[in-house]
C-alpha positions as CSV (number, residue, x, y, z in Angstrom):
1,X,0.0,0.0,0.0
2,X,1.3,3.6,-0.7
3,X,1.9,5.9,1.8
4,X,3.2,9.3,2.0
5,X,5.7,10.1,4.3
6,X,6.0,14.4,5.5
7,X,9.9,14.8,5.5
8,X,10.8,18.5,6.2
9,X,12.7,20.0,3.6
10,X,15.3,21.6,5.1
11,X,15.3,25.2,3.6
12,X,13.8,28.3,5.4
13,X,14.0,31.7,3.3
14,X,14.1,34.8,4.2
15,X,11.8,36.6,1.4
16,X,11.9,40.3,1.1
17,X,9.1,42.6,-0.3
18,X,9.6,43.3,-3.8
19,X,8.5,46.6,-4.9
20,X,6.2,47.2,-7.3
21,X,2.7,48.8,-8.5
22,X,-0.6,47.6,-10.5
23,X,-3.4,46.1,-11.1
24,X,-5.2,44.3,-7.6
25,X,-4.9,40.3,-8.6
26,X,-7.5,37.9,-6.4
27,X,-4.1,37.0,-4.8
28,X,-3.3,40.6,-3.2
29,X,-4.2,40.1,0.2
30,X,-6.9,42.8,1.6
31,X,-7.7,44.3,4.9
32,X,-9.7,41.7,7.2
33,X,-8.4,38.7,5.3
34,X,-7.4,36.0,7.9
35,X,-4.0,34.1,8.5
36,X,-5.6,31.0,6.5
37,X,-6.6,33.0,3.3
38,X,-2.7,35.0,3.2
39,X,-1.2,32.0,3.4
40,X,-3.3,30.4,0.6
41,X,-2.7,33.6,-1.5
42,X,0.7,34.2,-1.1
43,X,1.3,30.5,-1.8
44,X,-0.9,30.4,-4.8
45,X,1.1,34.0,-5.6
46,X,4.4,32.3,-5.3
47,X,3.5,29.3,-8.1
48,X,2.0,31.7,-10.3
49,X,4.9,34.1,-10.3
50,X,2.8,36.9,-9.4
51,X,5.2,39.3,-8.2
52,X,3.2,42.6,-7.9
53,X,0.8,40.4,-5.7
54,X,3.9,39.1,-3.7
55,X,4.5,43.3,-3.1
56,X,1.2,43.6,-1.5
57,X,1.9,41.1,1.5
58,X,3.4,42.4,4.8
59,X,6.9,40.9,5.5
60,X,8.6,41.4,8.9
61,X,11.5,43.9,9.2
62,X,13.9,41.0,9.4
63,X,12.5,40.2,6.4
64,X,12.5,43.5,5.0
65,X,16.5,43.7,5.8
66,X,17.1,40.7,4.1
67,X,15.4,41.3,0.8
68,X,15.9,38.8,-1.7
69,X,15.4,39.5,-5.5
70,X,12.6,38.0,-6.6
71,X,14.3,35.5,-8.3
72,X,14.0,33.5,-5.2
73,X,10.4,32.9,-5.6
74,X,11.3,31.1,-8.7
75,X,13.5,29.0,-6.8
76,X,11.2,28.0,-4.4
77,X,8.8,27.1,-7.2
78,X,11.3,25.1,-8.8
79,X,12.6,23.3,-6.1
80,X,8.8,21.4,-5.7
81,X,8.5,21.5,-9.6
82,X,11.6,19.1,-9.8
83,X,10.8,17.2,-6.5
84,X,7.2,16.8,-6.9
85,X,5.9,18.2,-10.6
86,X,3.7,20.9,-11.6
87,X,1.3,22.5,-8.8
88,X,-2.6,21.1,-9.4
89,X,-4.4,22.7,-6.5
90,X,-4.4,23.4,-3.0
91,X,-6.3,20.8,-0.9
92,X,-6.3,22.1,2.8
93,X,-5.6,24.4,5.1
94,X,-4.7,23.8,8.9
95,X,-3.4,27.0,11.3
96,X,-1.5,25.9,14.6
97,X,0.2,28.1,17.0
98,X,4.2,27.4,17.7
99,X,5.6,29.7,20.9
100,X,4.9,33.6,19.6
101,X,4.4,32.6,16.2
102,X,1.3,31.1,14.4
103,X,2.0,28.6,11.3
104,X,-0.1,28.3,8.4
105,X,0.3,24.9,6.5
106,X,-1.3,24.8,3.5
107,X,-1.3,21.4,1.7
108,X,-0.8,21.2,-2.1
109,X,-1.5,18.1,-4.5
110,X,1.8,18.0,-7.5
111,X,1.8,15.6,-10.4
112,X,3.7,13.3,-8.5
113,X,2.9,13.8,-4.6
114,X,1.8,16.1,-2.1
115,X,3.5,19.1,0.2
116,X,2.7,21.4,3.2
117,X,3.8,24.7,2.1
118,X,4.3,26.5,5.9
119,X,3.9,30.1,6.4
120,X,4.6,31.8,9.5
121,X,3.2,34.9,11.0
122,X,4.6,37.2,13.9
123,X,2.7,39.9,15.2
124,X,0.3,41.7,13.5
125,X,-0.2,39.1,11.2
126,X,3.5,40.0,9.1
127,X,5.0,36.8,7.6
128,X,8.3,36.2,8.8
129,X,9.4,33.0,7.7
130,X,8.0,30.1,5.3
131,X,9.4,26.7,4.9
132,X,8.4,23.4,3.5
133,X,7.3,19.8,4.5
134,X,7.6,17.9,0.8
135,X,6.0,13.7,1.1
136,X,8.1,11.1,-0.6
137,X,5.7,8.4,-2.2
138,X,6.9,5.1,-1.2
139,X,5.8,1.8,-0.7
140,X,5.7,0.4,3.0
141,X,6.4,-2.7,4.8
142,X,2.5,-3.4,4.8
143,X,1.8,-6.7,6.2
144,X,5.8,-7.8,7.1
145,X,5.6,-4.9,9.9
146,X,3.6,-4.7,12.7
147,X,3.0,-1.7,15.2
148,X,4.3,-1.6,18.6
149,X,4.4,0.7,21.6
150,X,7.6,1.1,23.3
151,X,7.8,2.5,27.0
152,X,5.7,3.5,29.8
153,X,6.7,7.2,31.2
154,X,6.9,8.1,27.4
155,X,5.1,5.6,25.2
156,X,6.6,5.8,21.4
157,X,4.9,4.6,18.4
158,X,7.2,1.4,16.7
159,X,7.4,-0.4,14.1
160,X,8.9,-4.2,13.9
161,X,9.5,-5.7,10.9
162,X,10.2,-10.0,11.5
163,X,10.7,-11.6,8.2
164,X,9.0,-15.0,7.6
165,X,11.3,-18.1,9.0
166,X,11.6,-21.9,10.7
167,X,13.7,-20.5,13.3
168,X,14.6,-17.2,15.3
169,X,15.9,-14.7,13.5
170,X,18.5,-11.8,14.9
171,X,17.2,-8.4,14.9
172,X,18.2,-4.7,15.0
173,X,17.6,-1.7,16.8
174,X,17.8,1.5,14.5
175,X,18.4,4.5,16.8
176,X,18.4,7.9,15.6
177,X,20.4,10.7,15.1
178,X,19.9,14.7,16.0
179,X,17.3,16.4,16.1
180,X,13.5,15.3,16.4
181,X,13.2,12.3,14.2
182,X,10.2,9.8,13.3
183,X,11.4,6.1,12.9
184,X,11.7,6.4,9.2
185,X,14.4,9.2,9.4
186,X,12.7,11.4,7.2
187,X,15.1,14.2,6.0
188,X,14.8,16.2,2.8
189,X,14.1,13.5,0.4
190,X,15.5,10.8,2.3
191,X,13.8,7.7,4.8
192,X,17.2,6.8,6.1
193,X,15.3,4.0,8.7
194,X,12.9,3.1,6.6
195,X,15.7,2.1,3.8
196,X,17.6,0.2,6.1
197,X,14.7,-1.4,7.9
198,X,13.6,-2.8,4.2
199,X,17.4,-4.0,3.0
200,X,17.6,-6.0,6.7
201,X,14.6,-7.6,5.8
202,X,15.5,-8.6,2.4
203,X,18.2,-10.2,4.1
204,X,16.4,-12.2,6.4
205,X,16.8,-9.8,9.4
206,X,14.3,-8.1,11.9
207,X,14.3,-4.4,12.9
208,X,12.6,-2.1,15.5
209,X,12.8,1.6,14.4
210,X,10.2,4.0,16.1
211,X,9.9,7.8,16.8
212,X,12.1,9.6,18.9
213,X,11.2,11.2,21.9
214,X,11.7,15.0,21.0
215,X,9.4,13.9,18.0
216,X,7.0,11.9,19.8
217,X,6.7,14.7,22.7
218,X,8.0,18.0,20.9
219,X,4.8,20.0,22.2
220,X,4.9,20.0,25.6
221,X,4.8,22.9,28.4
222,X,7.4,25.2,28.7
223,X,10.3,24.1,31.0
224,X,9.5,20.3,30.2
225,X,13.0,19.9,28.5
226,X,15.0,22.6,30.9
227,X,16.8,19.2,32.2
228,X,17.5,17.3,29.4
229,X,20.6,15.0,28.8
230,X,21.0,12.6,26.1
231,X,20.1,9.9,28.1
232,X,16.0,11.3,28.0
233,X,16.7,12.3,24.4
234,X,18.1,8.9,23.1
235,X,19.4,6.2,25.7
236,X,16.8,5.6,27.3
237,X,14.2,4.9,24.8
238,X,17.1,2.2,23.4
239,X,16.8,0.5,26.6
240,X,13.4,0.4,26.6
241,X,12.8,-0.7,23.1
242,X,15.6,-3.6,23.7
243,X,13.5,-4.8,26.5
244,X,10.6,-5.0,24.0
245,X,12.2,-6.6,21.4
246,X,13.6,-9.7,23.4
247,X,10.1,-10.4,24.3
248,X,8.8,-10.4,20.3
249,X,7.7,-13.5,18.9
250,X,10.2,-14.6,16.3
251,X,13.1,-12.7,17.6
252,X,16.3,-14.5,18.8
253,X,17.0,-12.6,22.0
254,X,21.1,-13.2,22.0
255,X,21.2,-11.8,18.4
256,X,20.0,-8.6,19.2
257,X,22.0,-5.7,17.8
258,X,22.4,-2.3,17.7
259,X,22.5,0.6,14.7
260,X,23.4,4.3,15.6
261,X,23.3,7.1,12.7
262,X,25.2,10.1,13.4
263,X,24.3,10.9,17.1
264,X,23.8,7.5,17.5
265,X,26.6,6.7,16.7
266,X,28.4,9.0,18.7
267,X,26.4,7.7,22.2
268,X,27.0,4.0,21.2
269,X,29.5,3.2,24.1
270,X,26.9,4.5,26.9
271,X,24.0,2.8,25.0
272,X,26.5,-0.5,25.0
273,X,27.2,0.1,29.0
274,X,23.7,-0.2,29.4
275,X,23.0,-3.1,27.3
276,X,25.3,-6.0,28.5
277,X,23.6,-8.5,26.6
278,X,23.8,-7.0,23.1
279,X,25.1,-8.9,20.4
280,X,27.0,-6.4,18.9
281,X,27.1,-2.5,18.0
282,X,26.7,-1.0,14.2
283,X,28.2,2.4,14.2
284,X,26.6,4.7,10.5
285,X,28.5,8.1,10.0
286,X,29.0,8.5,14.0
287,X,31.0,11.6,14.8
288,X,34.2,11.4,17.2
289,X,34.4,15.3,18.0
290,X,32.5,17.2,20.7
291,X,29.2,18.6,18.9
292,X,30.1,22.1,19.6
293,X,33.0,21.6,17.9
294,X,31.3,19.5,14.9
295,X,28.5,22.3,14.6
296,X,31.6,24.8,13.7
297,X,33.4,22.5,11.1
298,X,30.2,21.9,9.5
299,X,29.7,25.5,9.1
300,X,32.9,26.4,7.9
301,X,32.5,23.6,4.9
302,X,29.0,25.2,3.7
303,X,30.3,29.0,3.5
304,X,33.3,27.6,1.7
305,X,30.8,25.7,-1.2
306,X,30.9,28.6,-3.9
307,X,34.7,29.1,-3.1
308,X,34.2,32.9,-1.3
309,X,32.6,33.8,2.2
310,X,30.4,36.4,2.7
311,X,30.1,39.2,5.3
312,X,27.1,38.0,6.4
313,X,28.9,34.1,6.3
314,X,31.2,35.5,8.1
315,X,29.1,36.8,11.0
316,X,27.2,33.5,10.9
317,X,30.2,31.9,11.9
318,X,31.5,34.4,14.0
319,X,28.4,33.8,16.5
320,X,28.2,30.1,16.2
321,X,32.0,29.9,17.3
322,X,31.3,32.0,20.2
323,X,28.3,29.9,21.3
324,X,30.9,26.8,20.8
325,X,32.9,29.0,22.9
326,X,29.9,28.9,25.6
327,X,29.1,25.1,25.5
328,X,33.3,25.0,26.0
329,X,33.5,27.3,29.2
330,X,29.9,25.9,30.4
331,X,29.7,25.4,34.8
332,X,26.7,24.5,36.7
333,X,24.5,27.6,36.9
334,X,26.3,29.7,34.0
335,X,22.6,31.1,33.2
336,X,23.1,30.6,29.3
337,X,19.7,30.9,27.5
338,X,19.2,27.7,25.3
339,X,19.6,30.1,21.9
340,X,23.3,30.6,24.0
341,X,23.9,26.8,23.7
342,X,22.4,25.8,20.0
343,X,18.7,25.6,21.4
344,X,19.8,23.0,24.5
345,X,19.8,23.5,27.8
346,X,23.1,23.5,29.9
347,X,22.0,20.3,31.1
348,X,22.8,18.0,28.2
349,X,25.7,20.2,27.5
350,X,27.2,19.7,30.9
351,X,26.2,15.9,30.5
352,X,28.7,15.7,27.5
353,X,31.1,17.6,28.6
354,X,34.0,15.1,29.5
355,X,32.5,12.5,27.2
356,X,34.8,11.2,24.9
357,X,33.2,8.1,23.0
358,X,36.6,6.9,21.6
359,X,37.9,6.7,25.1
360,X,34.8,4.9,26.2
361,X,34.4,2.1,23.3
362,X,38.1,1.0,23.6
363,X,37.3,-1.4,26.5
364,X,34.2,-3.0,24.5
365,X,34.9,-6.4,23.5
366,X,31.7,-7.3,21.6
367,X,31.4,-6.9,17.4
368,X,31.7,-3.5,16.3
369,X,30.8,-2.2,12.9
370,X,31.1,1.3,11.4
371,X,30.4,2.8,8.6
372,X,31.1,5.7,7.0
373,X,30.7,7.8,3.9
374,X,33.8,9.3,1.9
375,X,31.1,12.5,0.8
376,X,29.8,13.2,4.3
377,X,30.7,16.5,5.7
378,X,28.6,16.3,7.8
379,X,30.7,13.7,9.9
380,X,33.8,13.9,7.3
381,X,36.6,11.4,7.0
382,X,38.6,13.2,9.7
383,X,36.1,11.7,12.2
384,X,36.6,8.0,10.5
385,X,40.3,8.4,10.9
386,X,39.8,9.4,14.5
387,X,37.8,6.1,15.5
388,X,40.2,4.0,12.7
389,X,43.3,5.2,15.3
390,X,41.7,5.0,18.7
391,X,39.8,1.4,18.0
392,X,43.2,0.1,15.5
393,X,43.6,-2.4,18.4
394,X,40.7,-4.0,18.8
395,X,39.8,-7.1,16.8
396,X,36.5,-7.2,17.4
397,X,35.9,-3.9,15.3
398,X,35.4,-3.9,11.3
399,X,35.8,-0.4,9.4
400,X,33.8,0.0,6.1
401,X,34.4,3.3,4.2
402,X,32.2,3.8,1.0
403,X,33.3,6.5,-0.7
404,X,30.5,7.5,-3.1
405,X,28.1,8.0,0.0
406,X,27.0,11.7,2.1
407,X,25.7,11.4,5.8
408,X,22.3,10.0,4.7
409,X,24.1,7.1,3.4
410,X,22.8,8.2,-0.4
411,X,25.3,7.8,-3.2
412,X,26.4,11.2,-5.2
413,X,29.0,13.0,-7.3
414,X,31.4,15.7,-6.3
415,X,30.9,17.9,-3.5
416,X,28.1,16.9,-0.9
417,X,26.0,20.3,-0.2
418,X,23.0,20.4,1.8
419,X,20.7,20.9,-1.1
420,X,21.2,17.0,-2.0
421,X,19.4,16.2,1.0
422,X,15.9,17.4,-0.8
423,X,16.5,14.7,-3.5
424,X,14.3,12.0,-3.3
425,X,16.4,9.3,-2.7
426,X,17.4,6.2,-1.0
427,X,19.7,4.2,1.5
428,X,22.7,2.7,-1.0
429,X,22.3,-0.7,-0.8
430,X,25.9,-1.8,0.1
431,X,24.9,-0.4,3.3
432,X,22.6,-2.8,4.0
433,X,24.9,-5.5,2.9
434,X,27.4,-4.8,5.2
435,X,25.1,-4.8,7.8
436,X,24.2,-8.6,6.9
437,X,27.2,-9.7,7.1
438,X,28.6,-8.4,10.0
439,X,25.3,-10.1,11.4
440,X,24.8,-13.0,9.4
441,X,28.6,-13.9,9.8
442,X,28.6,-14.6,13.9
């Protein structure tokens, strides 16, 4: 059965008004209109080109200072023509309100799938931001999944996929990277989970992905998250699905293993500490570096792309070193605001402080796999080396490098940039492969 799956595309614009006089087109917006009819106008404005309607609607003054020429409407407009086709019609329109601001998604039909085009309002009603949720058509797991419920303080929604067989089979538990994450990994055009979940199966192998908790629980009253730590954002959910899955019918309990992309990677040696009767670890793109310091280099690579830096690149980076700079002075009590620490409270920061995951997985003597792409920059090569050198002596520990591959484990050409990301596209299947055998071979 298809499905569609929202992935959020990950490109917010800052649109400036473009000047201009004319003619009043059913897409101007008038005095009295409400949030819901804007939105539709200045989305159906944007697909029609209409730039002396796009004049007409109020922009913030942040938008105002950034003005853009209005070329970048055609970019938006392309970016779902090649993703998704030609516009046919808007179908709905649902308002929800988001801290100070209120969001407008209005849902489009293309030729090929469907999108929630997102527009945000500040006060007065003045757009100030519009980004955009596109749905990858894809077929699911249908009857060779089933839906579970993992956890009791925070239930998440799961899904296991067992493939048909005489005996036990082993099984794996995909965990997540950053950020808020539903179990299929949806990013840009990309289902990292889902991908993986479908090549382990064609392999004879079980897997348990399900939302993350920030996903799961990303609306809830102010102050919920002040205390944070890794170990409510990730760890703990692993623990609890592991304790699910050894109970599943069809599941060989000693063969149960687990699969860490980016973040997940990074936190495998506590998630291992706390799961003494895994089978084994799986390691995809997992970074080596503190994140503070990760967040930088990634920076750094995407204002060097075109081959010259900005002054506004420039000041980007300047105040995202000296936030690093924050998270790298950080005590109890520092009174940091979270937009201070990259949006997290000094709790998880403080958590990670002394962590050093290299350090940490030397003494672990079950089978460790990791894999890593030669694109990624993301989690580049440097970070590969890094656990290459501080794991070189133990045997237990198999290094795969693919070279064509960026951090969502999707094969390219040249230069990774985060505009790949929006491609449709899927898990390479080497990946999978290697997973097998490092499984299949024990």
């Amino acid at each position: 059965m298809k499905k569609l799956l929202a992935v959020i595309l990950v490109l917010v614009l800052m649109l400036g008004i473009l000047t201009g006089c004319g003619v009043k087109s059913e897409r101007t917006p008038i005095k009295g209109d409400t949030r819901k009819i804007i939105a539709e106008k200045y989305v159906d404005a944007i697909f029609a080109e209409d730039f002396k309607a796009l004049s007409k609607f109020k922009l913030t003054m942040q938008m105002r200072f950034n003005l853009l020429l209005r070329n970048q409407y055609k970019k938006v407009k392309q970016v779902f023509t090649d993703a998704c086709g030609e516009m046919i019609q808007r179908v709905d329109t649902i308002e929800t309100e988001q801290g100070n601001y209120r969001v407008v998604s209005v849902a489009v039909e293309f030729e090929k799938t469907y999108a929630d085009i997102n527009v945000v309002f500040g006060k007065n009603n003045n757009i100030t931001g519009i980004h955009y949720i596109y749905n990858r058509i894809y077929e699911d797991m249908g009857e060779d999944e089933r839906l579970v419920l993992i956890g009791q303080d925070y239930p998440l929604s799961g899904a296991l996929a067992v493939p048909e067989s005489n005996d036990l089979v082993p099984a794996v538990i995909i965990v997540h990277g950053s950020g808020p994450s539903d179990r299929n990994g949806a990013s840009g055009g990309n289902a990292v989970y889902l991908d993986i979940a479908k090549q382990l199966y064609s392999e004879g192998i079980a897997s348990l992905r399900y939302d993350k908790r920030t996903y799961a629980y990303k609306n809830m009253p102010e102050g919920h998250y002040d205390d944070l730590t890794v170990w409510e954002e990730t760890i703990d959910d692993v623990v609890q699905a592991y304790k699910l899955l050894r109970t599943q019918e069809g599941i060989d309990p000693n063969k149960i293993y687990i699969a860490g992309h980016s973040l997940g990677g990074y936190l495998m040696p506590r998630i291992a500490n706390e799961l003494p009767d895994a089978a084994g670890f799986i390691m995809l793109a997992p970074s080596a570096s503190h994140l503070e310091d990760l967040i930088v280099k990634q920076t750094e690579y995407i204002n060097n792309l075109d081959g010259s830096v900005s002054k506004q690149e420039e000041d980007a980076l300047v105040e995202i070193m000296a936030i690093r700079d924050n998270i790298r002075t950080l005590e109890a009590d520092s009174g940091y605001k979270s937009y201070e620490l990259f949006w997290s409270p000094e709790s998880y920061w403080l958590d990670l402080q002394d962590y050093s995951p290299i350090n940490e997985m030397q003494s672990e003597d079950r089978p460790i796999l990791i894999i890593q792409g030669g694109r990624d920059y993301q989690v580049d090569l440097t970070e590969f080396s890094m656990w290459q050198d501080g794991l070189d002596d133990n045997e237990n520990t198999r290094f795969v490098m693919i070279p064509e591959l960026n951090h969502m484990l999707v094969a390219g050409e040249g230069l990774s940039t985060p505009d790949e990301y929006q491609n449709l596209a899927e898990v390479d299947r080497r990946v999978g492969e290697e997973m097998a055998d490092f499984i299949l071979s024990r």
